[in-house]
DOMI-76553 format. One record per residue: residue in one letter; x, y, z of N, C-alpha, C, O in turn; chain. Coordinates in pm, whole numbers, plus 32768, in hexadecimal, padded with zeros to 4 digits. Last residue first. Example, Ala and Ser with C-alpha at 12.3 -4.5 7.8 and 13.67 -1.06 7.14 Angstrom:
# DOMI-76553
[r 's' [8505 7F1F 82C4] [8557 7F96 82CA] [850A 8003 8313] [853D 8072 8324] 'A']
[r 'a' [8527 7DC7 830C] [84CE 7E3E 830C] [8528 7EB6 830C] [8590 7EB4 834E] 'A']
# end
This chain:
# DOMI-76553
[r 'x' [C25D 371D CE2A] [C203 36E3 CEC6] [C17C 36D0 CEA6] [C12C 36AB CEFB] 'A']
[r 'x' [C2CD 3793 CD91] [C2FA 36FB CD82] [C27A 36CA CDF8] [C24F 3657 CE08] 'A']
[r 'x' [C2D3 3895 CD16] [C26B 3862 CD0F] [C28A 37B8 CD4D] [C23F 3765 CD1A] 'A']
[r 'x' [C3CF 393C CD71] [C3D1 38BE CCE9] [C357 3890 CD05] [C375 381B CD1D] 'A']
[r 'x' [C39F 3968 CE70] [C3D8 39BC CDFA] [C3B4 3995 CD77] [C37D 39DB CD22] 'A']
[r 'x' [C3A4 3879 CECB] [C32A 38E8 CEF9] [C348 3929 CE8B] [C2F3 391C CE34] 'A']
[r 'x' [C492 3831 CEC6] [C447 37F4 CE9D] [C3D0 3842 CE8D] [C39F 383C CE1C] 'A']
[r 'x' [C524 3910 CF6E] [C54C 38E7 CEE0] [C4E1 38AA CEB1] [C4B4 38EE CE55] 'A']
[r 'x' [C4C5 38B7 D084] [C4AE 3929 D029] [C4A2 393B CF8F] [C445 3963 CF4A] 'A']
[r 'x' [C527 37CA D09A] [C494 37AD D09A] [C478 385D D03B] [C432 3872 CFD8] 'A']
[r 'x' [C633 3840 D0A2] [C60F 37B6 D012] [C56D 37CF D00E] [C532 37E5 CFA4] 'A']
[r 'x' [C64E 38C6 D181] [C648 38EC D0E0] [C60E 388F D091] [C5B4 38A6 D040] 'A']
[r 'x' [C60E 3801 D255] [C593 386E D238] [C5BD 38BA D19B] [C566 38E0 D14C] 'A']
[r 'x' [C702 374D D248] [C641 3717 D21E] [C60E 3793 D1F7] [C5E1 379F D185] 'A']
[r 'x' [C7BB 380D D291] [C79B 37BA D21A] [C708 3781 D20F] [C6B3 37A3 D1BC] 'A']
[r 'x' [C747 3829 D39F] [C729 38B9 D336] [C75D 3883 D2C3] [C732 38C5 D264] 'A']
[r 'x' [C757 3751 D414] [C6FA 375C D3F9] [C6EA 37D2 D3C4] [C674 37F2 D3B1] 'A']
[r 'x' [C8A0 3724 D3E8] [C807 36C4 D3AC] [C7AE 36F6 D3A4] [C77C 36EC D334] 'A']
[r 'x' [C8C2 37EE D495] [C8E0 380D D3E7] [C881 3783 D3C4] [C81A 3791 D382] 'A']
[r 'x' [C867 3772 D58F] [C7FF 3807 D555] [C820 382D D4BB] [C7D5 386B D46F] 'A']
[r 'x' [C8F3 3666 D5BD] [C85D 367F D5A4] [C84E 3730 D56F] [C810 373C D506] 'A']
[r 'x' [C9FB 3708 D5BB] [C9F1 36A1 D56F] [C946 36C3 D52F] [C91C 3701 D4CD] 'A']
[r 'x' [C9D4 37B6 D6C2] [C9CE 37E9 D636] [C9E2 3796 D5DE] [C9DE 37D8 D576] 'A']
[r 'x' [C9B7 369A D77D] [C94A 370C D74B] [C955 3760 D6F0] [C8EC 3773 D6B1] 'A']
[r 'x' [CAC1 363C D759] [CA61 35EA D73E] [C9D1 3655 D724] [C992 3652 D6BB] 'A']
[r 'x' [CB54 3727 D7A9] [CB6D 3718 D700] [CAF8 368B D6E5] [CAD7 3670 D671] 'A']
[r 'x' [CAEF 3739 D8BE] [CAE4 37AB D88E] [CB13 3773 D7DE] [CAD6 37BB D78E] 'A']
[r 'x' [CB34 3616 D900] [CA92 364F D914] [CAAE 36E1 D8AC] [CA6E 36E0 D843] 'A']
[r 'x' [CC2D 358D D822] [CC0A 35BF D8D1] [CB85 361B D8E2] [CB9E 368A D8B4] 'A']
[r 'x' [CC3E 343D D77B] [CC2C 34E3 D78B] [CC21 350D D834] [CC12 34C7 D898] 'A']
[r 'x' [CCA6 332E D72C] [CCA2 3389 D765] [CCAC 3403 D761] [CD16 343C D746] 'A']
[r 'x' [CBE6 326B D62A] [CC24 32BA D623] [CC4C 330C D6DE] [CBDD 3324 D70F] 'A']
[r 'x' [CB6B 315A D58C] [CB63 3197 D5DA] [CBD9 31E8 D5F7] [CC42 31AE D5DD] 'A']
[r 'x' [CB68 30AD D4A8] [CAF7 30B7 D4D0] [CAE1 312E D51E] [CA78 316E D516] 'A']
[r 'x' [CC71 3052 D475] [CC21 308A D400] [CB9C 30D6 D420] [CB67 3127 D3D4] 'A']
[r 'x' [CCD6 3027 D57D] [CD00 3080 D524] [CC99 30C2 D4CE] [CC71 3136 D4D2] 'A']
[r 'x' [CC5C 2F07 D56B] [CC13 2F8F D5B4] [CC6A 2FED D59B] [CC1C 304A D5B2] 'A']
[r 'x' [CCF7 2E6B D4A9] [CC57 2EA5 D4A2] [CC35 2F1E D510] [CBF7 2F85 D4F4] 'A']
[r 'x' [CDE4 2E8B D525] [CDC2 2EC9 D4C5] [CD59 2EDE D491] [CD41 2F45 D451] 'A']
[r 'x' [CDB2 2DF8 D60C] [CDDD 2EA1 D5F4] [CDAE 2EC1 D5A7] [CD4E 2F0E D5AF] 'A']
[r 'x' [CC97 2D4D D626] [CD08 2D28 D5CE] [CD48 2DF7 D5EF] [CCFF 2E5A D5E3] 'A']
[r 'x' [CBB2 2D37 D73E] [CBD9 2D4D D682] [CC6A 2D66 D699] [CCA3 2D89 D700] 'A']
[r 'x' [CB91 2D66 D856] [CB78 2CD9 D7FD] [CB96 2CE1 D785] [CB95 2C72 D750] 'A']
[r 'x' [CBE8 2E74 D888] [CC1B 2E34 D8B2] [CC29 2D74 D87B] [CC89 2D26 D878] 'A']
[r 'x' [CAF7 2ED2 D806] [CBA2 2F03 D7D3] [CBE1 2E9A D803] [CC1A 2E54 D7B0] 'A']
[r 'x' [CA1E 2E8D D87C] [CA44 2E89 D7F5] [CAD6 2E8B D7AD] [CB08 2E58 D749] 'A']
[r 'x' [CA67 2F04 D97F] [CA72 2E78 D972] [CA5D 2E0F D8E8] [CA74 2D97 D8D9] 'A']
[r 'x' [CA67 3006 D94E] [CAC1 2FDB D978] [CABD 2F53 D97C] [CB2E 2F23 D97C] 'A']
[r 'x' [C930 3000 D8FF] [C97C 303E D8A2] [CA19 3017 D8BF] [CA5B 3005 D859] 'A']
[r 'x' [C816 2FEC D972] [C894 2F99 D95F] [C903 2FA2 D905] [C929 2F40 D8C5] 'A']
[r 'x' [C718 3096 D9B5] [C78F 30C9 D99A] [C7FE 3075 D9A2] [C85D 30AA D9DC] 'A']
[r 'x' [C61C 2FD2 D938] [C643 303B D993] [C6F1 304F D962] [C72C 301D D903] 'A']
[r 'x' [C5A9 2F04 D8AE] [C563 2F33 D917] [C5A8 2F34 D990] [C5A2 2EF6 D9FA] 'A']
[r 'x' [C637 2EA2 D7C3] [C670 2E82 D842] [C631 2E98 D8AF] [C657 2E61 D917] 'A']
[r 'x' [C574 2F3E D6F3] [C583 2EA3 D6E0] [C5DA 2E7A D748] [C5DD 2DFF D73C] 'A']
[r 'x' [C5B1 3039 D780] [C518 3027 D754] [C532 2F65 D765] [C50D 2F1F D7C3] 'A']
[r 'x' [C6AA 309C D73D] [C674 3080 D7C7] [C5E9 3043 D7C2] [C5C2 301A D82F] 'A']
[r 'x' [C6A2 30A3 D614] [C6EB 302B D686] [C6AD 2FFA D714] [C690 2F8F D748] 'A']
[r 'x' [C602 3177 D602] [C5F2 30CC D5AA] [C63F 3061 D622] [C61D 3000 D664] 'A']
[r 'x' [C6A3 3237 D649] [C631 320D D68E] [C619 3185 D644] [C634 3123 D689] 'A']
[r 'x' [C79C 3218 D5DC] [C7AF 31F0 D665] [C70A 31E2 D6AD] [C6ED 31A5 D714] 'A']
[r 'x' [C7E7 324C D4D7] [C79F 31C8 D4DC] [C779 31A6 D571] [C746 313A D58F] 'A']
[r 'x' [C8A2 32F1 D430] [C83B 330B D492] [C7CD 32C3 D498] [C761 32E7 D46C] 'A']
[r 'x' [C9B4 3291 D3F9] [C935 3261 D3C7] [C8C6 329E D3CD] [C878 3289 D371] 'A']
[r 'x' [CA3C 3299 D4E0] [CA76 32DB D467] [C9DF 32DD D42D] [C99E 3344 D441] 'A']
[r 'x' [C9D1 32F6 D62B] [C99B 3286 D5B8] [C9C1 32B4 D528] [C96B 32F8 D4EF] 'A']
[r 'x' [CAAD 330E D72C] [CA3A 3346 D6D4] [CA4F 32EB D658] [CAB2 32AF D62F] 'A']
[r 'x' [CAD3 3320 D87F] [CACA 3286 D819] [CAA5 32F1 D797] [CA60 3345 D7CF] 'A']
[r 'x' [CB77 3410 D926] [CB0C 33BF D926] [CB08 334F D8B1] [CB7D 3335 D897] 'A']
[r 'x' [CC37 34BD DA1D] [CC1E 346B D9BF] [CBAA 3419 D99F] [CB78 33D9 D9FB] 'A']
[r 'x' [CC36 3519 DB30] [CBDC 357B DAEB] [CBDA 3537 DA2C] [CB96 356A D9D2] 'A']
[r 'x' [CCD0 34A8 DBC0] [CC89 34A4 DC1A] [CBE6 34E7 DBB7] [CB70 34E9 DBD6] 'A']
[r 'x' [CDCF 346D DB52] [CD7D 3416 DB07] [CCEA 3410 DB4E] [CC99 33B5 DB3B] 'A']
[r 'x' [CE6B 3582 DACB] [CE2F 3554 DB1B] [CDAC 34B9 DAFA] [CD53 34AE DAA5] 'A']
[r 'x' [CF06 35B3 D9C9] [CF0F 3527 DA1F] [CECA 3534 DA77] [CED3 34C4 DAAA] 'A']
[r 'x' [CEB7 3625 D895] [CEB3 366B D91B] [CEA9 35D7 D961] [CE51 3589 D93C] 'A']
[r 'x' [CED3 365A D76F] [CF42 3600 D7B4] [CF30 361F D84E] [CF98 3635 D88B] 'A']
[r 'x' [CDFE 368A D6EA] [CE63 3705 D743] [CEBF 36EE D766] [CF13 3743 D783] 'A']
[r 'x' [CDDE 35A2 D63F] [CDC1 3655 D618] [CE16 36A6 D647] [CE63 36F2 D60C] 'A']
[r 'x' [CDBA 34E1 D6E1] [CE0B 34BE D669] [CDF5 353D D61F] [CDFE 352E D5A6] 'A']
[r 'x' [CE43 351E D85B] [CDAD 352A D7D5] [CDE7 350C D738] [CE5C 3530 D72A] 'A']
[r 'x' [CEE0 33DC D8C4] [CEB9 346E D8AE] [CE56 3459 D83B] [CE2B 33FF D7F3] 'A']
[r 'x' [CF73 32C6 D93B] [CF00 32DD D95A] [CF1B 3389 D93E] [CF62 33C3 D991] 'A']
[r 'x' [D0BC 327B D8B7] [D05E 329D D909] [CFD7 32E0 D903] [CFD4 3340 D8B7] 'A']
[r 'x' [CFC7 31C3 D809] [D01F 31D0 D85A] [D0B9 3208 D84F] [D112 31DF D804] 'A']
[r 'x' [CE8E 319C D76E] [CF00 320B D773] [CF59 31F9 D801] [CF25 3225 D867] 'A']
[r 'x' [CE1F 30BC D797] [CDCE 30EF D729] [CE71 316F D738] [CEB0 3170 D6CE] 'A']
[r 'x' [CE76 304B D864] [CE53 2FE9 D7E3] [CE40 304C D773] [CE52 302B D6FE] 'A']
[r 'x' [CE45 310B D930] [CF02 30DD D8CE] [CEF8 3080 D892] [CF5F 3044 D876] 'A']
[r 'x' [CD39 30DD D941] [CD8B 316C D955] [CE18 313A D8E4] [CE32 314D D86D] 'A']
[r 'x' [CD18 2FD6 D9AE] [CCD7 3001 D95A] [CD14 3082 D90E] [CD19 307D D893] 'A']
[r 'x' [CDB2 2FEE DAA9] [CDB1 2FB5 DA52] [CD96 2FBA D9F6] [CDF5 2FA1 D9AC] 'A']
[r 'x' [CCF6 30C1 DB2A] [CD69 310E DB21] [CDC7 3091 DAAE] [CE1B 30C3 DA63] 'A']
[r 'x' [CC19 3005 DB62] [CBE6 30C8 DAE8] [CC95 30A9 DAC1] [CCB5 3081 DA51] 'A']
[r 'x' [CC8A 2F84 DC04] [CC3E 2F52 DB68] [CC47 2F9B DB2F] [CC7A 2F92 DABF] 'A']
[r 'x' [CCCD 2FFD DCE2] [CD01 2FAF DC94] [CCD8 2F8E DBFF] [CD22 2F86 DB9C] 'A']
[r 'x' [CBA5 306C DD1C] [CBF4 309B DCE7] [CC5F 305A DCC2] [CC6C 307E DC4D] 'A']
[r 'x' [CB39 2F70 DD57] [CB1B 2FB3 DCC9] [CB4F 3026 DCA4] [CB3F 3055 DC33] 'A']
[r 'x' [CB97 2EFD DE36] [CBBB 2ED9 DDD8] [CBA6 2F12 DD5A] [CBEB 2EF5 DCF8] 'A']
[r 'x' [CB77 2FDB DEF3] [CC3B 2FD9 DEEA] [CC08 2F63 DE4E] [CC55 2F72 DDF0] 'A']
[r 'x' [CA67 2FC0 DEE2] [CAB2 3039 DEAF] [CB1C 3036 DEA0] [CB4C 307F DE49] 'A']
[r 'x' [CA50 2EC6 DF8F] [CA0D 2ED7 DEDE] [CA53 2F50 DEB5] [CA87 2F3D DE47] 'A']
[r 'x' [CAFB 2EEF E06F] [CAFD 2E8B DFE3] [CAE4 2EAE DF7C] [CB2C 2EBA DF19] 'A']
[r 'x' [CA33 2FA5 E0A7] [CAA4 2FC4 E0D4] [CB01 2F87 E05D] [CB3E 2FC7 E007] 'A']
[r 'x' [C924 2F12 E10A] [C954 2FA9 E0A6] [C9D6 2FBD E079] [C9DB 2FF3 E00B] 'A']
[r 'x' [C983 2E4E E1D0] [C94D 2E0E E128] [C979 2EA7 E0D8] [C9D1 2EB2 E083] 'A']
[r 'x' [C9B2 2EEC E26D] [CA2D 2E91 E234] [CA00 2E83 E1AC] [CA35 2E9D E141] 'A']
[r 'x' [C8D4 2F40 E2B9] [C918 2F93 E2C7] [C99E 2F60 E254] [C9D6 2FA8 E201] 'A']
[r 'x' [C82C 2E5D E2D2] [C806 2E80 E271] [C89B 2EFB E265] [C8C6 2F05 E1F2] 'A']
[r 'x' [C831 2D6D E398] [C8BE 2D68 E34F] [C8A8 2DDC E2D4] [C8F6 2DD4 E275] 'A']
[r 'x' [C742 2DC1 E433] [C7C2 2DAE E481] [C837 2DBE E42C] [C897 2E02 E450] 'A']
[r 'x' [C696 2D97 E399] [C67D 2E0E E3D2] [C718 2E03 E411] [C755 2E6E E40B] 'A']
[r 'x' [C6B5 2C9B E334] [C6E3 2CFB E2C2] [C6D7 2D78 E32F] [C725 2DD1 E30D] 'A']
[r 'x' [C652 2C2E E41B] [C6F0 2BE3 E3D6] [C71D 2C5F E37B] [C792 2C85 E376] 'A']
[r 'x' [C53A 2C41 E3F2] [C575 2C7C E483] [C649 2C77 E453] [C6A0 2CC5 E47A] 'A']
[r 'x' [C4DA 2BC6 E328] [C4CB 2C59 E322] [C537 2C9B E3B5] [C568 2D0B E3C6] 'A']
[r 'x' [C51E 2ABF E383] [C571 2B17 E32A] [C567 2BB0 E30F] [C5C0 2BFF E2ED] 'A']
[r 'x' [C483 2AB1 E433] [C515 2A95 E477] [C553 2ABB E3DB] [C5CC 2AD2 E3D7] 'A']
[r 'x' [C39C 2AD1 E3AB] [C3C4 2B1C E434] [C461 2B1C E434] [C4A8 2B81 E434] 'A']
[r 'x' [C398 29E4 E2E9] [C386 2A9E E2D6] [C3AF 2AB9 E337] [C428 2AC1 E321] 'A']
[r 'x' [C46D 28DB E341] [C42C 2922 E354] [C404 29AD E317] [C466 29F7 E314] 'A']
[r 'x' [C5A3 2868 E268] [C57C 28BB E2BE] [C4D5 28D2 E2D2] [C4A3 28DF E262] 'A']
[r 'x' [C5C3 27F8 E16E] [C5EE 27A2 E1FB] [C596 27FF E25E] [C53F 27C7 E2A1] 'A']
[r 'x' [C49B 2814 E07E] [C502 284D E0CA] [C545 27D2 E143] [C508 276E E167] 'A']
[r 'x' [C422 26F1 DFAD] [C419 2748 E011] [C490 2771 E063] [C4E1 271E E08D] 'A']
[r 'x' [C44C 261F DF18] [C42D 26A5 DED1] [C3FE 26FF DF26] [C3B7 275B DEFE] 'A']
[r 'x' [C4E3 2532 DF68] [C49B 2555 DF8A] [C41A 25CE DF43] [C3A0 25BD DF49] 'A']
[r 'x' [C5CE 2577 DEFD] [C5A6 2518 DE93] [C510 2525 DED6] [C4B6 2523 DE82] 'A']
[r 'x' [C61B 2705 DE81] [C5F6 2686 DF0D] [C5A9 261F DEC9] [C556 263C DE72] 'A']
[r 'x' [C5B1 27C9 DDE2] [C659 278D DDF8] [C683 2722 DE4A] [C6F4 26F1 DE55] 'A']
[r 'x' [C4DD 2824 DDFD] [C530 27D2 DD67] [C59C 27B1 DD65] [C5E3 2786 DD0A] 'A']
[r 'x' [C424 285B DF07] [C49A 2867 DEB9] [C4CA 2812 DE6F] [C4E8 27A6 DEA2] 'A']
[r 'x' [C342 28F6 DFCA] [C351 28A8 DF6D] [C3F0 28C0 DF14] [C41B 292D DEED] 'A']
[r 'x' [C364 293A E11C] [C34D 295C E0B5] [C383 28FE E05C] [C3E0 28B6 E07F] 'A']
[r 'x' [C28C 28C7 E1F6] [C311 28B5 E1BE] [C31C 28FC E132] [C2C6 28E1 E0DE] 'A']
[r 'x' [C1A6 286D E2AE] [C1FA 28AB E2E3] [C270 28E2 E2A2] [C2C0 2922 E2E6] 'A']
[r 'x' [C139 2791 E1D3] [C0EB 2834 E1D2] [C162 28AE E21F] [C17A 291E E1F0] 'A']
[r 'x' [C18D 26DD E26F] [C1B2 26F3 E209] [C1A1 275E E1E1] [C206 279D E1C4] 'A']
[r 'x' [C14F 26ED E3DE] [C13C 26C8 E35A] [C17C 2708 E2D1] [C19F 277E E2E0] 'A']
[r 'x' [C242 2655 E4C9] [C20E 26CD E487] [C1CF 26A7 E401] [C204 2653 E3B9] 'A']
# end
């Protein structure tokens, strides 16, 4: 078979796949059910790791509500788009998980969707006085 047949890989001294495209596109059509299956029993592991690093047991640090089906990461800081921006994308459990407790302590907080969203709306009716205030005060 020619070379062209293979996909390229950085992990082979070769720098090409063991496998054929076909016979791998055909390998993942067969083990893809499993492969899903894995990746989710493992990241949830991770989230739920991530979870009793930061508060164990796993609740909102507001309501104290344990479902951990409706818990989320929130950014003391509000630094979470910056973050996702320089990780390109949502790695937020595998942040926690690589830092020190106590750094991600400092960083990150559990809330549950309903005290993570009124979090954001007093932020953002704090912004809208100040910008008011300022308006007021000629400051703009």
């Amino acid at each position: 078979m020619p070379l062209t047949s293979f996909h390229k890989s950085s992990y082979t001294k070769d720098g090409y796949q063991y496998k054929c495209k076909q016979c791998y596109v055909e390998s993942y059509k067969r083990h893809s059910p499993e492969i899903r299956k894995k990746n989710r029993k493992y990241h949830h592991e991770r989230r739920l790791k991530a979870m009793k690093i930061l508060r164990d047991p796993p609740e909102c640090f507001h309501c104290f509500t344990d479902d951990i089906r409706i818990l989320t990461f929130d950014h003391i800081n509000n630094d979470g788009a910056e973050e996702r921006k320089k990780l390109k994308g949502n790695r937020v459990a595998r942040q926690i998980v690589k830092m020190s407790p106590e750094e991600a302590r400092k960083r990150y907080q559990l809330l549950c969707h309903n005290c993570n969203y009124l979090r954001r709306l007093e932020q953002t009716e704090l912004e809208i006085k100040e910008r008011d205030e300022l308006y007021r005060r000629g400051g703009y």
